[in-house]
N, C-alpha and C positions, 0 to 999 in steps of 0.2 A: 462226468462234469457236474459242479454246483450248477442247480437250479438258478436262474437269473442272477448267476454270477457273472461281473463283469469282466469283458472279452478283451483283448489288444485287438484293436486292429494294426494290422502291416501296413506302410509304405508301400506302393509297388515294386519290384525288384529295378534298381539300377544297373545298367549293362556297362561295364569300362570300356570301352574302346579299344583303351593305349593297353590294355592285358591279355596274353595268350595262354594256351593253354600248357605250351613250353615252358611259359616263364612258370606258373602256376606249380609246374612238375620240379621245376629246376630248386624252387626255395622249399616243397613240401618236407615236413621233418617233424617226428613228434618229438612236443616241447611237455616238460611234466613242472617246470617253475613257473608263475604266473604272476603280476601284478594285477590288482583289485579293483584297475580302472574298467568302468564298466562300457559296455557294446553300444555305440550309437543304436536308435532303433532301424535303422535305416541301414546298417550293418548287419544288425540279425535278419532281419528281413531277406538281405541278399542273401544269406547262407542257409536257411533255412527253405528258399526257393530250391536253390541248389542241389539240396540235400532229396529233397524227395516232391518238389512244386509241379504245378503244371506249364507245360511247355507251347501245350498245342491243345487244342480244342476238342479233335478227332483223334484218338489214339488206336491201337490195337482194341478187336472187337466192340468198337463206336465209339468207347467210354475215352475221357477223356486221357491223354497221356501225361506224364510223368517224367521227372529227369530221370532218377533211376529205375530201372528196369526190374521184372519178377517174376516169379513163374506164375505159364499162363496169366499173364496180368493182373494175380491176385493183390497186389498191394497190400499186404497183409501185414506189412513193419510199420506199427504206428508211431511217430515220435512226438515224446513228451520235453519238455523245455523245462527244467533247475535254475530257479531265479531268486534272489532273498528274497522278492515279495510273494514268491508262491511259485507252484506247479504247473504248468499250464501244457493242453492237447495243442499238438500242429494241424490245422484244420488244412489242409492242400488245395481244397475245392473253394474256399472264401478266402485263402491267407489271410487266415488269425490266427490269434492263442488264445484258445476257452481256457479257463481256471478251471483247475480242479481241484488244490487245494489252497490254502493261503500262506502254509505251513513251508519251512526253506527246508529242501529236501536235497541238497547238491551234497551232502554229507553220505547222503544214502544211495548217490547215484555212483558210487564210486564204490571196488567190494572191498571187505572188510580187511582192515591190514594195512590198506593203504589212505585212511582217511587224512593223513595226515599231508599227502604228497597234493601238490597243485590247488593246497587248502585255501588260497585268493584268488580262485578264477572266477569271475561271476555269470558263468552259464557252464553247465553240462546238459549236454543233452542224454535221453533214455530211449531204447531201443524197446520195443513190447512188439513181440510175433501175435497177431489174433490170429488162432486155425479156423476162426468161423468161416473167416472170407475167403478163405481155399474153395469151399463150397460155390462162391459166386465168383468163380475163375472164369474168364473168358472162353477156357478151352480144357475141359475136367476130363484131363487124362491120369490115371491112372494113382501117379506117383502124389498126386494129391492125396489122395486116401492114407498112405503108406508109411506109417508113424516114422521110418529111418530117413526114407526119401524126401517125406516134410519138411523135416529138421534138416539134412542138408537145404532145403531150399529156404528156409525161412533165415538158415544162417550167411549162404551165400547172397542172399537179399538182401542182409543186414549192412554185410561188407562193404555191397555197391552206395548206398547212400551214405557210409562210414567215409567213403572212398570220395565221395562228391563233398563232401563237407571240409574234408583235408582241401585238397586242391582250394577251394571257397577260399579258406581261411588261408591259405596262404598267401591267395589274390588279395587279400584284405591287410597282409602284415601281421595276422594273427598266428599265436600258438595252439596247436590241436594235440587231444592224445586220447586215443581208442583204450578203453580198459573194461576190465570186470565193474560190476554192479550189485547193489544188495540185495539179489531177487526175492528174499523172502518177505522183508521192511520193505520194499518197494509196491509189491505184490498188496499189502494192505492198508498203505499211505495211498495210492490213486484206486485203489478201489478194484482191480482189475477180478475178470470173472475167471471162473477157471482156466478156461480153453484162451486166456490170454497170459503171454512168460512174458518178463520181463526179461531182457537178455546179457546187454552190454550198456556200456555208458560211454560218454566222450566229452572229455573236458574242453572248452576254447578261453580265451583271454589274448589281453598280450602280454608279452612275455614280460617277466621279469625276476625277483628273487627268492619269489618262495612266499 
């Protein structure tokens, strides 16, 4: 993150009522055409709760919990938010978005070949595994350690908040689409340290023609 760069704060998350989790499944569909009407922030706010927020105060081994879930309650999928006016980290524990850069990186958040597809959506989100915080897992069993066992877990991690942000968005009217990402340009636009991948990317918007 920029030094005393300035933060978003979020809205608190609003809860709909009148939406269930049914309806939610019944419209989810990946959409790859977009219109360049941009996300109320009160919009992002909800899906990005969604996605990876805190639910509860006490979660697995004290800390607080999570909508989606991880092994040993490492939390280790950080997500980054693709906006014209810049880059910005999903803070979970304060919902905000710290900057990290200023620079529009939605071009990069998507892998190469396809820059062209869903080119007016105005948010992708970025998936970044850190292995550090395998280490401060609530319950360090084994497969933590285990370069193949990690990587399944840091990818099926992935999925689950990929998963919760689908559903979101389609409570929302919105179009979603889970894809590949530029890991190597991404890797050196936020600055990430070794032992952090950048993984996958997910376009939102609403829909429209391209």
């Amino acid at each position: 993150m920029k030094e005393n760069a300035p933060s978003i704060s979020l809205p608190p998350p609003v809860f709909d009522k009148d939406g269930t989790v049914s309806m939610a499944l019944k419209k989810r569909k990946t959409v790859r055409t977009f219109s360049n009407r941009k996300l109320p922030l009160q919009v992002l706010s909800n899906i990005l709760w969604a996605a990876c927020g805190i639910n509860r105060k006490k979660g697995p081994f004290g800390v607080p919990g999570r909508t989606a879930a991880s092994a040993s309650n490492s939390r280790e999928i950080d997500l980054y938010v693709a906006l014209p006016e810049g880059a910005y980290f999903y803070d979970p524990a304060l919902h905000r978005l710290a900057l990290v850069t200023e620079e529009d990186l939605r071009v990069l958040a998507i892998g190469p070949g396809q820059a062209g597809t869903g080119a007016n959506a105005p948010v992708r989100f970025i998936y970044v595994a850190d292995i550090d915080k395998f280490s401060k897992a609530g319950f360090q069993e084994p497969g933590l350690y285990d370069p193949e066992i990690r990587k399944s877990y840091y990818y099926v991690d992935t999925g689950l908040i990929a998963g919760n942000v689908y559903l979101s968005a389609s409570a929302h009217g919105l179009g979603a689409w889970f894809h590949n990402c530029n890991k190597t340009a991404l890797s050196k636009k936020l600055n990430l340290r070794p032992n952090q991948h950048a993984l996958f990317g997910q376009t939102l918007g609403y829909q429209g023609k391209g």
